[in-house]
C-alpha positions as CSV (number, residue, x, y, z in Angstrom):
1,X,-63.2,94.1,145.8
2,X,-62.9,92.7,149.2
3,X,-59.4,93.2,150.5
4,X,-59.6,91.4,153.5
5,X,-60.4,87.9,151.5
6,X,-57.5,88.6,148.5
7,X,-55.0,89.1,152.0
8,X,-56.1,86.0,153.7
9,X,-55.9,84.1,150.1
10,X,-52.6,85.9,149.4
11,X,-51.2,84.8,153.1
12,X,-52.6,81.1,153.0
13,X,-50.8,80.7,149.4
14,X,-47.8,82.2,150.9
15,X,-47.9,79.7,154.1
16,X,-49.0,76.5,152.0
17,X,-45.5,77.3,150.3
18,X,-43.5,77.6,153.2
19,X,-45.2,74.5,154.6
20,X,-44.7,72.1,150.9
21,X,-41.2,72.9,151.9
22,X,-40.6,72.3,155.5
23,X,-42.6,68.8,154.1
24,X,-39.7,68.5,151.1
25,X,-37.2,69.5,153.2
26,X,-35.9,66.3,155.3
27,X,-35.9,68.5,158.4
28,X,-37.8,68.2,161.5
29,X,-40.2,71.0,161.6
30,X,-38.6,73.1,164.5
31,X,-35.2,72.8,162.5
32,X,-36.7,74.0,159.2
33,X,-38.7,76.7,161.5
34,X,-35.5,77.6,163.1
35,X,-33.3,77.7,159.8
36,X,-35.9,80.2,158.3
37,X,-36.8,82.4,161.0
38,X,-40.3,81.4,161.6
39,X,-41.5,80.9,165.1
40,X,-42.5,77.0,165.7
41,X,-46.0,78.3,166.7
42,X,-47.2,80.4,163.9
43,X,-46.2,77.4,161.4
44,X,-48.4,75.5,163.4
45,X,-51.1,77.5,163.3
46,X,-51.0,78.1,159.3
47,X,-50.7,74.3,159.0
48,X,-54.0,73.9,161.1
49,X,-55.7,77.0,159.2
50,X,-54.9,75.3,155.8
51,X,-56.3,72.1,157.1
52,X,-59.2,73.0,158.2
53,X,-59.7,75.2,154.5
54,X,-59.3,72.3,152.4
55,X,-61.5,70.2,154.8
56,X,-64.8,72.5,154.2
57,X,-64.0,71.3,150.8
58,X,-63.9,68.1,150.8
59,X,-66.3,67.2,153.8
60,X,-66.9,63.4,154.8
61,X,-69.6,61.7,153.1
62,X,-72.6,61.1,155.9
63,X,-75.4,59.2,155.2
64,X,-78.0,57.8,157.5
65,X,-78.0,54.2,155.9
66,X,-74.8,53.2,154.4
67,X,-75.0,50.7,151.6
68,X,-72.8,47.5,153.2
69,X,-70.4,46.7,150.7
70,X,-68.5,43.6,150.3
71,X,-64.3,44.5,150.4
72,X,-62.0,42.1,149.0
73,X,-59.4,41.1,151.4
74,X,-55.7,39.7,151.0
75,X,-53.9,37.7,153.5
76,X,-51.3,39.0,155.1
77,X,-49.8,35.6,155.8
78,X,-49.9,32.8,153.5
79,X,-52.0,30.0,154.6
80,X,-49.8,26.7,155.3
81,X,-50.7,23.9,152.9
82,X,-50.4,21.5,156.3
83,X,-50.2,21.5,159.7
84,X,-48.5,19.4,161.9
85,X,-49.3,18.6,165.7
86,X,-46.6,17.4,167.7
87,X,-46.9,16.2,171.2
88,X,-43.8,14.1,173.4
89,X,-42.3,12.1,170.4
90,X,-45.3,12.1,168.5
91,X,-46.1,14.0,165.6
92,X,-49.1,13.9,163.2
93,X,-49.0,16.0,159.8
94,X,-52.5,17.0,158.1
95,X,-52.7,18.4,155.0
96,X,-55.5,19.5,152.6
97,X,-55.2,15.5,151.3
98,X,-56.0,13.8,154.6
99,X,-59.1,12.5,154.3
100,X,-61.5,13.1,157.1
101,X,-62.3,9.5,158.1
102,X,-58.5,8.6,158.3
103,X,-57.9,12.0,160.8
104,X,-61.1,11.0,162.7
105,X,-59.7,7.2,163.4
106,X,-56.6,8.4,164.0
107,X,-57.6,10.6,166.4
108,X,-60.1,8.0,168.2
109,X,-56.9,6.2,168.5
110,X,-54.9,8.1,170.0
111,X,-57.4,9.0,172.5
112,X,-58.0,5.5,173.6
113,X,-54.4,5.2,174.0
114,X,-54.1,8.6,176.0
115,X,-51.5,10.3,174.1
């Protein structure tokens, strides 16, 4: 029986405790460390130690050549259904009805007239 593995078992159990409840707690970590007599430092380093432990477990996938995958994406912003220019006391609204021809003379005309 190795005793030096059950202690470092016994100790990271005992510290991912103590750190699931600083986390539950509310409190900053230096007030929860200060409220339960454990030095700022040492919590700290326990947190890094069980971090790194359950990273070795769960290492990143690697792979030399990634499959692309399409994602699906959302809009964060819902696209207008028009736009409208304005410029001086002009204004021109487009929406998905205008039809191209009508926005193409339109804008002919108004850059013969120098709008």
């Amino acid at each position: 029986m190795d005793t030096k593995k059950i202690t470092r078992d016994l100790r990271m159990r005992n510290w991912m405790q103590i750190i699931e409840q600083c986390q539950a707690s509310g409190l900053t970590t230096k007030d929860f460390c200060a409220q339960h007599g454990i030095k700022t430092k040492q919590y700290y380093y326990w947190q890094h130690k069980i971090r790194i432990h359950f990273a070795g477990e769960h290492p990143l996938a690697t792979t030399e050549n990634p499959t692309p995958t399409w994602v699906p994406l959302s809009s964060a912003t819902p696209v207008p259904d028009s736009i409208t220019v304005r410029y001086g006391a002009f204004s021109l609204e487009i929406t998905e009805h205008t039809s191209e021809s009508l926005l193409q003379k339109t804008l002919q005309l108004l850059q013969k007239i120098n709008v």
